[in-house]
N, C-alpha and C positions, 0 to 999 in steps of 0.2 A: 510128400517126397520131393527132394529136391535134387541138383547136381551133387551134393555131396550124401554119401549114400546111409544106408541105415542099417545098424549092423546090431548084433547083440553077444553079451561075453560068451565065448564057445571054449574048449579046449585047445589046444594047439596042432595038437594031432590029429582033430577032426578034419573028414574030406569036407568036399565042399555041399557034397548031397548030404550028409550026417549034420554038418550047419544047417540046411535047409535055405542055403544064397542061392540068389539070382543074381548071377552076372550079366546084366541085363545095359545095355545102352547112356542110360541116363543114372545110373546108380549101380553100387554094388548094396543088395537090400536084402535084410534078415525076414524073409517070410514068416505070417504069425502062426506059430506052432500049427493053428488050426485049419492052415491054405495044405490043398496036395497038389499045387503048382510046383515040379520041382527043375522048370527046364532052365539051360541054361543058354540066352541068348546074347550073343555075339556080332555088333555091326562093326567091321574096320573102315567103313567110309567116314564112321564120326570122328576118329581118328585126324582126321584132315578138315572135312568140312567144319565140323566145330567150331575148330579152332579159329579155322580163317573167318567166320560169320561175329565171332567175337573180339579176332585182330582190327573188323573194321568198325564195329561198336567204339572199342576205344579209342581208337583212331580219331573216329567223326565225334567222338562224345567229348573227349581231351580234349580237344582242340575250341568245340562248343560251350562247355562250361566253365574253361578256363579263361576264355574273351569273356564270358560275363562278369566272371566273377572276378576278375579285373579291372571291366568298367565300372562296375556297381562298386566296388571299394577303393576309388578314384575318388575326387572331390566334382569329377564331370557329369558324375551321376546325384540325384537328388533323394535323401534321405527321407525315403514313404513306407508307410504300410508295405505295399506290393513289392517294393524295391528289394524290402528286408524281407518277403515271401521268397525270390524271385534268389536271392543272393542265396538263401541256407537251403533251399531246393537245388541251387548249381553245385554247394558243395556237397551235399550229401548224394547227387548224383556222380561227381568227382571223385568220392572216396570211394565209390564202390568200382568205378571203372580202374580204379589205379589197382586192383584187385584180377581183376578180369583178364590181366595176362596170366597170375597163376592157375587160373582156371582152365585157359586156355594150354597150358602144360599139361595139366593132370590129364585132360582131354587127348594129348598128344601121344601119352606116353599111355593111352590104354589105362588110364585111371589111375596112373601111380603118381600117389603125393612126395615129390622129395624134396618138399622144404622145413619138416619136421611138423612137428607137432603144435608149435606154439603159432605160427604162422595158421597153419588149419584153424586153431581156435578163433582166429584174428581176421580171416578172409570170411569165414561161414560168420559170425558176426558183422561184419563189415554186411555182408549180401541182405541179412536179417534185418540190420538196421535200415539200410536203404530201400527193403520194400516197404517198411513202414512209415519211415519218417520222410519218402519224398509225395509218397499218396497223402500223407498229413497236410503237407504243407500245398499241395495242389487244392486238398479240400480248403484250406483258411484261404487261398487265392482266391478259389471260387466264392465263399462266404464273403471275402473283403467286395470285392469286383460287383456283389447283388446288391451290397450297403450302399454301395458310392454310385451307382446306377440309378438302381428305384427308392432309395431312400438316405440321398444325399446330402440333406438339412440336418434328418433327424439322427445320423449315423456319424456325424461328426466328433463326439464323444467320446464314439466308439473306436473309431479306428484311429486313435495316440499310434506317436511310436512310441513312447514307454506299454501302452498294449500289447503290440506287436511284437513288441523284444520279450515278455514274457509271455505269451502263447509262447513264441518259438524255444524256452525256456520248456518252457512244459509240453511240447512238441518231441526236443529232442528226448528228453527224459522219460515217456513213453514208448518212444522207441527204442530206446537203451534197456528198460523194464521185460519189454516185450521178446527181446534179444536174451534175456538172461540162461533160459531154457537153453538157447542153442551153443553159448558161451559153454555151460558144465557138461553138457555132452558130446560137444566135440570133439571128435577124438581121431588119430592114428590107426589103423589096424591093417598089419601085417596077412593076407592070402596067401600060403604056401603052396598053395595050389598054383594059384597064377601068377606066383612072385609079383608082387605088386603091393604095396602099401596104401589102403583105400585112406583116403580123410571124411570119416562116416562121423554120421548122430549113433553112438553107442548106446541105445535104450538099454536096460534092464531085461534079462531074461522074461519073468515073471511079468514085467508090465508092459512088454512092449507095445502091446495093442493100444493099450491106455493112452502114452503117452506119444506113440502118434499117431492116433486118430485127434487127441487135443490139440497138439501145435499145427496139425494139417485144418482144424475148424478154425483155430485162431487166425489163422492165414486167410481163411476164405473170407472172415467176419469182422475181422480189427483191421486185415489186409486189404480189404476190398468193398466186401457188400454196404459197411456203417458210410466209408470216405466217398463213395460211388452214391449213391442214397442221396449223400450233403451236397454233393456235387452237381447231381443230376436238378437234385432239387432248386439249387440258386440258378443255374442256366435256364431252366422251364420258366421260373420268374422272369430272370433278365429279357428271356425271350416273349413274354408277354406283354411285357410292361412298353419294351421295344415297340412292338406291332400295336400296342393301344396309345405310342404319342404322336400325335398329330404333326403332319410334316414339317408345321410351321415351326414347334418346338425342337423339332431336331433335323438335322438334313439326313436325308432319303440318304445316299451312297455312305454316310458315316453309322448309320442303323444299320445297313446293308452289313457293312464291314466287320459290325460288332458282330451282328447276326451269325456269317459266317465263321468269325472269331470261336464263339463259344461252339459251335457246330463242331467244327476241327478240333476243341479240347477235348472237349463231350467223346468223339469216337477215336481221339490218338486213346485216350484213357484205357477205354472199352475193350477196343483191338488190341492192346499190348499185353492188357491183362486177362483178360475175360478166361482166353483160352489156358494158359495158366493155371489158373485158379477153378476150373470146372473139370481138369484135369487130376487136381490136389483133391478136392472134393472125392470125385470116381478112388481117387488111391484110397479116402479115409472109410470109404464103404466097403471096399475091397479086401483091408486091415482088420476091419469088425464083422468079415463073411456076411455082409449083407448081399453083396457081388459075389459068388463063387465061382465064375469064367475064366479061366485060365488065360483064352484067347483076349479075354478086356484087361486082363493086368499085362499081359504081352503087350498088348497094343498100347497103354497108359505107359509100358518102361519106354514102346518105340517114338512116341511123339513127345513125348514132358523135354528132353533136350532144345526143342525146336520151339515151343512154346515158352522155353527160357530164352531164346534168344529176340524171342519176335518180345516178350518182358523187358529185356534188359536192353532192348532198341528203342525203349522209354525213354532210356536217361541220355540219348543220343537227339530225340526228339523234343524233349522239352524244350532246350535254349531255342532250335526253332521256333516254337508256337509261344513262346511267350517271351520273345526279347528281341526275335530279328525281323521279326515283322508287325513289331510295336514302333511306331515315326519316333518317340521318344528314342527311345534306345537304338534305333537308325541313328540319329542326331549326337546324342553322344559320344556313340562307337567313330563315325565319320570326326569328329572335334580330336578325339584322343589321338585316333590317327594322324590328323594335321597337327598337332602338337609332337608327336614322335618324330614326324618326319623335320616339322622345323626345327627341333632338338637335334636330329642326327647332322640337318643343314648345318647349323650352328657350331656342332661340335666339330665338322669335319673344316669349316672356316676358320673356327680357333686354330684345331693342330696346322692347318695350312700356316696361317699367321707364324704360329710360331714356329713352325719348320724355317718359316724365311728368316724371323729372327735369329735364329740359329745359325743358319747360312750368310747375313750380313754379317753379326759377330765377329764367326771364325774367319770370312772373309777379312774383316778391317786386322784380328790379331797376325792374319799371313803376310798381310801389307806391311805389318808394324816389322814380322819377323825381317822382309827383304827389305824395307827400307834401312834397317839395324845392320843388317848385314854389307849392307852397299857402301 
């Protein structure tokens, strides 16, 4: 279950008890035949707070992933592995926050999507691909980062940029794959009950259960638990390897630094997502009546909002932990700067220049006028 809710084809004349929906906080969600959940819950504070929790996401994220991904397709920036990790993880968290003020509407307006249909398809993909494919490319950061670490000699090979640009090649394309499910059931649907137009996953009558309890495992498994695993696994290295080199070979406060480096990726990861996704999980058992608690699906529609947003404060976090407190990308970012600014110096010395020019010209032509004249 996610922000955009889940619905299945009903009549039109059905109430909203006769659907068997929950208008529930974080989705408008077609209960599987076989739940006798039938209450209908109503927060007006998400109304507001939502919204504003994701005006500042993109606020601080926009602003964040766009300096990278500025400096990084600069000539100031240097064409690496990590670089080319570091660039298609800014934009794909870019595309999704550029997304996040419709989100931020539908929330507004009490669930109702009014930017049509095709837009729906394009934002709920848009969200799909970006949990997949910015967890991807954190996982090959981490992978790169353990090669060039603890096995620096022999990983030279390995890590081309022609490599790198095809992972990220086959990177995005599993994420695009992965998104397909959520692309053909995205759909529009009209509530007459609550006047409001949901932008729900329209499962199938018949299969609802089926297909999602599957894209909610997908989520938890191609989303999280395989990239988390890869992730966790090359930092546990890097941090061994770290603490078994002898001070002589490395200095103390740059191990220190790395140390806490991965420590900070390790738990931004963990924390954004964790709850999230053990959240998704609880809904996929509660879909297949292995959960039959009323009061734990109530409580899974009241928290999953807030567990998106502490998610999608991911992509607000990344450009921090891996650009602005890297000295490289300090040193660039600072260069680009100096270069803007003596570009503006320059530019506002030319127009000066030639405003005077201007001003001598028509001066000598007024002289010519009254000397003519006299």
């Amino acid at each position: 279950m996610d922000i955009m809710a889940t619905i299945s084809n009903c009549s039109s004349h059905a109430t909203v008890e006769q659907m068997n929906i929950s208008f529930s906080n974080s989705s408008l969600e077609k209960l599987s035949p076989e739940s006798s959940c039938h209450s209908v819950l109503l927060y007006d504070f998400h109304s507001f707070l939502i919204p504003t929790i994701y005006g500042t996401i993109f606020v601080v994220g926009f602003i964040g992933n766009t300096i990278v991904i500025v400096v990084r397709c600069l000539k100031v920036s240097r064409k690496t592995v990590a670089n080319t990790y570091i660039l298609n993880l800014a934009i794909a968290d870019l595309l999704f926050l550029l997304s996040l003020p419709l989100w931020a509407v539908y929330y507004a307006q009490n669930y109702n999507w009014t930017f049509g249909t095709f837009l729906c398809k394009i934002c709920g993909a848009v969200l799909s691909v970006n949990l997949y494919a910015s967890i991807f490319f954190i996982a090959c950061m981490s992978v790169d980062r353990y090669l060039a670490i603890v096995h620096p000699l022999q990983s030279q090979s390995r890590r081309s940029l022609c490599q790198a640009q095809f992972i990220t090649m086959m990177v995005w394309s599993l994420a695009f794959f992965s998104t397909l499910p959520t692309i053909y059931f995205r759909n529009t649907y009209y509530l007459e009950e609550y006047k409001v137009t949901a932008c729900i996953m329209d499962f199938p009558q018949n299969d609802f259960s089926t297909w999602s309890a599957a894209l909610g495992l997908m989520k938890n498994t191609l989303g999280f638990l395989v990239p988390f695993s890869i992730i966790i696994s090359c930092y546990i290295g890097i941090g061994k390897y770290l603490l078994k080199t002898p001070y002589l070979e490395i200095n103390k406060h740059k191990r220190d630094k790395v140390l806490w480096m991965v420590l900070a990726v390790v738990l931004a990861f963990f924390i954004c997502w964790f709850p999230f996704h053990i959240l998704t999980f609880l809904d996929v058992l509660t879909t297949l009546n292995f959960i039959t608690s009323c009061k734990l699906k109530a409580l899974i529609d009241t928290l999953m909002p807030f567990t998106l947003c502490v998610a999608f404060a991911n992509s607000s976090i990344n450009p921090l932990l891996y650009c602005f407190v890297g000295n490289d990308f300090q040193q660039e970012l600072s260069y680009l700067v100096k270069r803007l600014m003596s570009f503006r110096k320059n530019t506002f010395l030319t127009a000066v220049f030639c405003y005077m020019e201007k001003v001598v010209f028509f001066s000598k032509q007024l002289m010519c006028i009254n000397a003519t004249l006299a």
